[in-house]
C-alpha positions in Angstrom: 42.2 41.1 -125.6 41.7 41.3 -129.4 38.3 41.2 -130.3 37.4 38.7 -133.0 35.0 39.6 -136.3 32.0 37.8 -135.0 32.5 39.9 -131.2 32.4 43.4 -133.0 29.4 42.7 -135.0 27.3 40.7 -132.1 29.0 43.8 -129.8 27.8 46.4 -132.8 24.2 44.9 -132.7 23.8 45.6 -128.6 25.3 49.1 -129.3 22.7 49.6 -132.3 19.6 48.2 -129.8 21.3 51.0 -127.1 21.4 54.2 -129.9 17.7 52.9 -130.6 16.2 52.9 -127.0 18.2 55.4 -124.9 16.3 58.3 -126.1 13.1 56.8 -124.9 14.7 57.1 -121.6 15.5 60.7 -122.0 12.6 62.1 -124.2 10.5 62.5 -121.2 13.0 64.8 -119.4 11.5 68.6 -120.2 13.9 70.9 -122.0 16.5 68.9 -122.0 15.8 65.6 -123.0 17.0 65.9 -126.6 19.9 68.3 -125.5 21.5 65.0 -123.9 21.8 63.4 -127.4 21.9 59.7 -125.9 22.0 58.0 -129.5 25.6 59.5 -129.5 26.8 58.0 -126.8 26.6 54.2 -127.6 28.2 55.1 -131.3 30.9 57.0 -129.8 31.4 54.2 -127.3 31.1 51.4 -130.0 34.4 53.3 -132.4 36.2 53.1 -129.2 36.1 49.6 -128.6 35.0 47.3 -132.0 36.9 50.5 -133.9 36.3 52.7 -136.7 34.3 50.3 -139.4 31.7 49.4 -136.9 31.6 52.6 -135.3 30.8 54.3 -138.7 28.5 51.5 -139.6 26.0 51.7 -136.4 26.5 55.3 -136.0 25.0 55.6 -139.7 22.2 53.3 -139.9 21.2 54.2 -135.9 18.9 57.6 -137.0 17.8 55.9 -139.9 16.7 52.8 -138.8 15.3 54.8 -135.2 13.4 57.3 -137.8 11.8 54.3 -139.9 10.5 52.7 -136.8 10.0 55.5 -134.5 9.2 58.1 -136.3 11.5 60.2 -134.6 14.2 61.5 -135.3 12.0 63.0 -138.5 14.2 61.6 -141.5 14.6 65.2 -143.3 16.6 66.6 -142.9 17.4 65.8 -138.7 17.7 61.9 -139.2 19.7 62.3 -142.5 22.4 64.8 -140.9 22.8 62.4 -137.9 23.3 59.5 -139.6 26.7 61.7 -141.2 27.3 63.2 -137.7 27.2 59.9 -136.1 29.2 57.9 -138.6 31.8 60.5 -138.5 31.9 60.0 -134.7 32.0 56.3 -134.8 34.7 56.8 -137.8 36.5 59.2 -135.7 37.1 57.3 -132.0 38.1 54.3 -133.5 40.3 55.7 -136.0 42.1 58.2 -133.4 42.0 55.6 -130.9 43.6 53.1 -132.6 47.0 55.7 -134.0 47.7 57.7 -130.9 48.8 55.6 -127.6 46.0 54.3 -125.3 46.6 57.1 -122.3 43.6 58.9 -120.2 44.5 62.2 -122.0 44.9 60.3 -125.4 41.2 59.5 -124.6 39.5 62.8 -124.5 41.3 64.0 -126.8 39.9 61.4 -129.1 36.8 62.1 -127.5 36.9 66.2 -128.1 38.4 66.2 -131.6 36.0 63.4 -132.7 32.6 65.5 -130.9 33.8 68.6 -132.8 34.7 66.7 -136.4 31.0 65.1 -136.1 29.8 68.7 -135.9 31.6 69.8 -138.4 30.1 66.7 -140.9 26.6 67.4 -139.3 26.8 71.4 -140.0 28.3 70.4 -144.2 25.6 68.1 -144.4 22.8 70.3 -142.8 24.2 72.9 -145.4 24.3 70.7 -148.3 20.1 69.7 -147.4 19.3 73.6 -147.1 20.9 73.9 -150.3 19.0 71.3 -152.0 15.6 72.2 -150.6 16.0 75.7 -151.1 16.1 76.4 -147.1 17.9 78.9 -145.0 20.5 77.1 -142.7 22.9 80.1 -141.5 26.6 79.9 -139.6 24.6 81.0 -136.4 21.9 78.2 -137.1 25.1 76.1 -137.3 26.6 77.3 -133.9 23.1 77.6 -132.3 22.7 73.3 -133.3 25.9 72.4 -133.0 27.0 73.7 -130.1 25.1 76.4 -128.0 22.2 74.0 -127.6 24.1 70.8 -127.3 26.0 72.1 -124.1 24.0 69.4 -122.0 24.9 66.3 -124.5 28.7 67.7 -124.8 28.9 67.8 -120.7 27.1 64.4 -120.2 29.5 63.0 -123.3 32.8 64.0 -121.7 31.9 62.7 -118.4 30.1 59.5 -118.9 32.2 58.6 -122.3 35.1 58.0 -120.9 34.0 56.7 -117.7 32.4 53.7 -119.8 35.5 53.1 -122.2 38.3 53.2 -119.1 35.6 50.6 -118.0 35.9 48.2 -120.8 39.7 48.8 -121.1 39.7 47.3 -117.5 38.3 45.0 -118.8 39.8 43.9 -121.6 37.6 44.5 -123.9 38.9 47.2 -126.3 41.2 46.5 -129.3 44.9 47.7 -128.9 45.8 46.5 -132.7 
């Protein structure tokens, strides 16, 4: 079923509401609460099935609108690098998803190469503040955020990501444009 203009936006909002509220869920769980990165997982859901536009649109404004409210993420320079790491995610499922045939594999590899582009924006923008602010932000800072202390998040993402999307393909509910 083709999802209509008014369906990606009202299905963007819910996403938006989920990527501001799932890390109150998790941010009681000791060590590795934040590890799990749930405001990733409703972004990289929402490129998969309202595509790329809306999935770099929520993925964008979720750290930024959760750090006005919440306080948390703190807007410099975590919430700022997010909002790129998350809109490159969002970009990055729908855009994959919607080029290479709608297969299992096809899937995480959208998944995989999208998770490791998002680092890639995250650790250029992360760079780019450091450079600004006149802060040290080294390859091995890089590798230590992006990866060594993410293990958790990357686990839970693979898993549970697809799990959800196979889900709404079932049901009808992703895009095949």
């Amino acid at each position: 079923m083709k999802q209509n203009r008014t369906q990606k936006i009202v299905t963007s909002g819910v996403f938006l509401a989920l990527a501001l509220i799932l890390p109150f869920f998790t941010g009681n769980i000791p060590q590795i609460g934040n590890a799990i990165s749930p405001m990733h997982i409703p972004v990289l859901i929402l490129g998969f099935i309202a595509g790329w536009p809306y999935g770099l649109l929520v993925g964008f404004i979720a750290p930024l609108l959760r750090s006005a409210l919440f306080s948390m993420p703190p807007m410099y320079p975590v919430a700022i690098a997010m909002a790129f790491e998350l809109a490159a995610y969002g970009f990055f499922t729908g855009l994959l998803y919607k080029k290479l045939p709608k297969t299992t594999g096809n899937l995480y590899l959208t998944l995989i190469a999208s998770m490791l582009l998002g680092r890639v924006v995250w650790g250029v923008v992360r760079f780019a503040l450091a450079t600004v602010s006149q802060t040290a932000f080294t390859f091995s800072m890089f590798i230590a955020g992006a990866f060594l202390n993410a293990i958790p998040g990357i686990i839970i993402h693979i898993i549970l990501v697809p799990i959800i999307v196979l889900a709404f393909q079932r049901a009808g509910f992703l895009d095949h444009e």
